[in-house]
C-alpha positions as a LaTeX table, in Angstrom:
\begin{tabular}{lrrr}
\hline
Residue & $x$ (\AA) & $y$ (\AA) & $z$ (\AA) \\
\hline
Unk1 & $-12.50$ & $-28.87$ & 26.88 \\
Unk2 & $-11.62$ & $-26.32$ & 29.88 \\
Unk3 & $-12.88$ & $-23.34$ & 29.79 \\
Unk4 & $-9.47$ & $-22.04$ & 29.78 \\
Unk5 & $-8.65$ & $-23.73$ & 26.49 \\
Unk6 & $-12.04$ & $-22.08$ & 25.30 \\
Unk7 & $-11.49$ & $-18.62$ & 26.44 \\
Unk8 & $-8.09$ & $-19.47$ & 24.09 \\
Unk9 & $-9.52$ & $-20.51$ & 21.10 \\
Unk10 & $-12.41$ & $-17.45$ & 21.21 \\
Unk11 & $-10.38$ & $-15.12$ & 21.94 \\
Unk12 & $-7.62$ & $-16.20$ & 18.30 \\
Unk13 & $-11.27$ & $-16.34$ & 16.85 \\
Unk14 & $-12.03$ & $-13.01$ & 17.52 \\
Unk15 & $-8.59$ & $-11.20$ & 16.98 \\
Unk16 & $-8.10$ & $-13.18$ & 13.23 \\
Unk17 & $-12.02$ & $-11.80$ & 12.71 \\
Unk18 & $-11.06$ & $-8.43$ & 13.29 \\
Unk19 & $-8.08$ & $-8.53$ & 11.44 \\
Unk20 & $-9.75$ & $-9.89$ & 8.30 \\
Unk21 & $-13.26$ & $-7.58$ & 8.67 \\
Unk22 & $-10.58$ & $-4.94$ & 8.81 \\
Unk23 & $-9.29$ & $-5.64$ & 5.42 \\
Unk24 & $-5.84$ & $-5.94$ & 6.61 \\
Unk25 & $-5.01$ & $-2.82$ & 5.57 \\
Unk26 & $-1.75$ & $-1.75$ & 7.29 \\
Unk27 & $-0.36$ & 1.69 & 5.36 \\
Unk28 & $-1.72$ & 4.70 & 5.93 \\
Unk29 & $-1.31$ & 8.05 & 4.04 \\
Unk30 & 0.75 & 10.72 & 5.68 \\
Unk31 & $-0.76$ & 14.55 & 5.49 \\
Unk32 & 1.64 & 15.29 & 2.25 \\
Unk33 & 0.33 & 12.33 & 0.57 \\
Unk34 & $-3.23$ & 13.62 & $-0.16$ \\
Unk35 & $-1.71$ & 16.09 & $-3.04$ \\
Unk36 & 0.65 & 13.66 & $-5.08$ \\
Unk37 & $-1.51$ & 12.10 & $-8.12$ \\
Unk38 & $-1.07$ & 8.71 & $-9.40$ \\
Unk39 & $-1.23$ & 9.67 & $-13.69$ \\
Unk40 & $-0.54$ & 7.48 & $-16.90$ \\
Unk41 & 2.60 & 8.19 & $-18.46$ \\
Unk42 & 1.38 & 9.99 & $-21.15$ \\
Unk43 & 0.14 & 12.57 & $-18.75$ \\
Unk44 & 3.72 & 14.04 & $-17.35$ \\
Unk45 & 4.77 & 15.65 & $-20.52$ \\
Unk46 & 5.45 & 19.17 & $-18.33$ \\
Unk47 & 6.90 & 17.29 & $-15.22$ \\
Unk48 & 10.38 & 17.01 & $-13.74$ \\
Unk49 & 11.48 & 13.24 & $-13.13$ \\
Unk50 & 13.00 & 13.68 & $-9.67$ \\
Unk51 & 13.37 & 10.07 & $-8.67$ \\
Unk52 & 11.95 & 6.89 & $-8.07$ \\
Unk53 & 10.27 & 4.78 & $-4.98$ \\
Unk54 & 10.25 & 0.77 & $-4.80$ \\
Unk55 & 7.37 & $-0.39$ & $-2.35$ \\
Unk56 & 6.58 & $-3.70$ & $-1.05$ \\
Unk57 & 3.75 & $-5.05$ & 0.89 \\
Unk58 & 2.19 & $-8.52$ & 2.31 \\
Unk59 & 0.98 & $-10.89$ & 0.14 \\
Unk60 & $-0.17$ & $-12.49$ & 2.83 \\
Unk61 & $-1.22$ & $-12.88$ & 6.09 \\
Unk62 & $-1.46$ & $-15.99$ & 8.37 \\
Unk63 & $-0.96$ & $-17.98$ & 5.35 \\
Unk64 & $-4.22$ & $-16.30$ & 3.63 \\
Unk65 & $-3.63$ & $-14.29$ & 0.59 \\
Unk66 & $-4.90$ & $-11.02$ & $-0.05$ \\
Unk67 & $-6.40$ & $-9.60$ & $-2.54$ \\
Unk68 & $-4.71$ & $-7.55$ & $-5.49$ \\
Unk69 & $-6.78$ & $-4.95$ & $-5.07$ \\
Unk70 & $-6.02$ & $-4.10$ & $-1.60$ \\
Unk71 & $-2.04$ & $-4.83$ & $-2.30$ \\
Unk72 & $-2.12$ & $-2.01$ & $-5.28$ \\
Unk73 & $-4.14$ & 0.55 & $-2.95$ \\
Unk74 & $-1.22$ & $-0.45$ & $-0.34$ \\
Unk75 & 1.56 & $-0.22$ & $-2.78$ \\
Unk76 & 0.21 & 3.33 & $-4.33$ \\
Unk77 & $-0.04$ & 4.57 & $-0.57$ \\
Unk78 & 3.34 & 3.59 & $-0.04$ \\
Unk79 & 4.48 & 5.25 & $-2.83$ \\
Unk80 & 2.64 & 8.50 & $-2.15$ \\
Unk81 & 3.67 & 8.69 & 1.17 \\
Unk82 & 7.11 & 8.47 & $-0.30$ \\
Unk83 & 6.49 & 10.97 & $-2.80$ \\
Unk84 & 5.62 & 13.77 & $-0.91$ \\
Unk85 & 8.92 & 13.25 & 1.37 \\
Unk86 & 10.41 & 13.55 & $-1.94$ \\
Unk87 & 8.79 & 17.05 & $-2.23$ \\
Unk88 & 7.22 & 14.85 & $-5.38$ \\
Unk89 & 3.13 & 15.94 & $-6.35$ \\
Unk90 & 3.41 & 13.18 & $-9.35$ \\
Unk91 & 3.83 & 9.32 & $-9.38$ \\
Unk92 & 3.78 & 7.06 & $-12.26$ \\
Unk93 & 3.87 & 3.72 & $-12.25$ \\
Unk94 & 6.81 & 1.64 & $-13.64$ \\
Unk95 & 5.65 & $-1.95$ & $-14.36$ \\
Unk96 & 2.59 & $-3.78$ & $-12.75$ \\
Unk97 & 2.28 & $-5.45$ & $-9.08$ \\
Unk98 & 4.65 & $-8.40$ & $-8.95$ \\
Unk99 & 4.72 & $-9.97$ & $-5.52$ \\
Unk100 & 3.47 & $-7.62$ & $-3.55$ \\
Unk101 & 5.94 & $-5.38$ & $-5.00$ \\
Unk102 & 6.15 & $-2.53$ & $-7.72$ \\
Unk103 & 8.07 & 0.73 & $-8.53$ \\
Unk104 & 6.97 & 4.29 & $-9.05$ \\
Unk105 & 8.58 & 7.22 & $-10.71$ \\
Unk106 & 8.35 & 10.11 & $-8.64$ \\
Unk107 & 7.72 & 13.58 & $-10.79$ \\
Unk108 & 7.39 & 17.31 & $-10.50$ \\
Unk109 & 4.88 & 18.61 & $-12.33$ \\
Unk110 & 4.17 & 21.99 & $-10.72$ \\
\hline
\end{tabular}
């Protein structure tokens, strides 16, 4: 093998590691996002519905799957960040995680 070939191969070695050490996590919070609350729905009895957010993230990525874990902590960041542009402080879950994908209702509570 050339050494070209080799500085090739290394070098997609090295970018894939970093990727996956990472934890391929691609969503972060804005600023607002730190004050909305992700409650059970038995907890908004005092809130104002004022909406609702769909997000979606990767499944996977170069044909690896990811774990659910990280998905939900992508999907709930999603849906904060959404939330506070909502002037939101309150999201709810509506369903589980299906395919990288799940919906949030977006409250008032204060």
């Amino acid at each position: 093998m050339n050494s070209h070939k080799k500085y090739t191969y290394k070098a997609i070695s090295v970018a894939l590691g970093a990727v996956f050490a990472g934890g391929c996590a691609w969503v972060s919070p804005n600023m607002d996002s730190q004050w909305v609350t992700l409650v059970k729905p038995q907890a908004i009895a005092n809130c104002q519905q004022i909406g609702e957010t769909r997000s979606k993230t990767l499944t996977k990525v170069v044909l690896v799957g990811r774990s659910a874990q990280k998905q939900q902590n992508e999907l709930i960041t999603l849906a904060k960040n959404q939330a506070a542009v909502m002037s939101g402080d309150t999201i709810v879950a509506k369903g589980d995680m299906k395919d990288g994908e799940q919906t949030f209702k977006v409250y008032d509570c204060h």
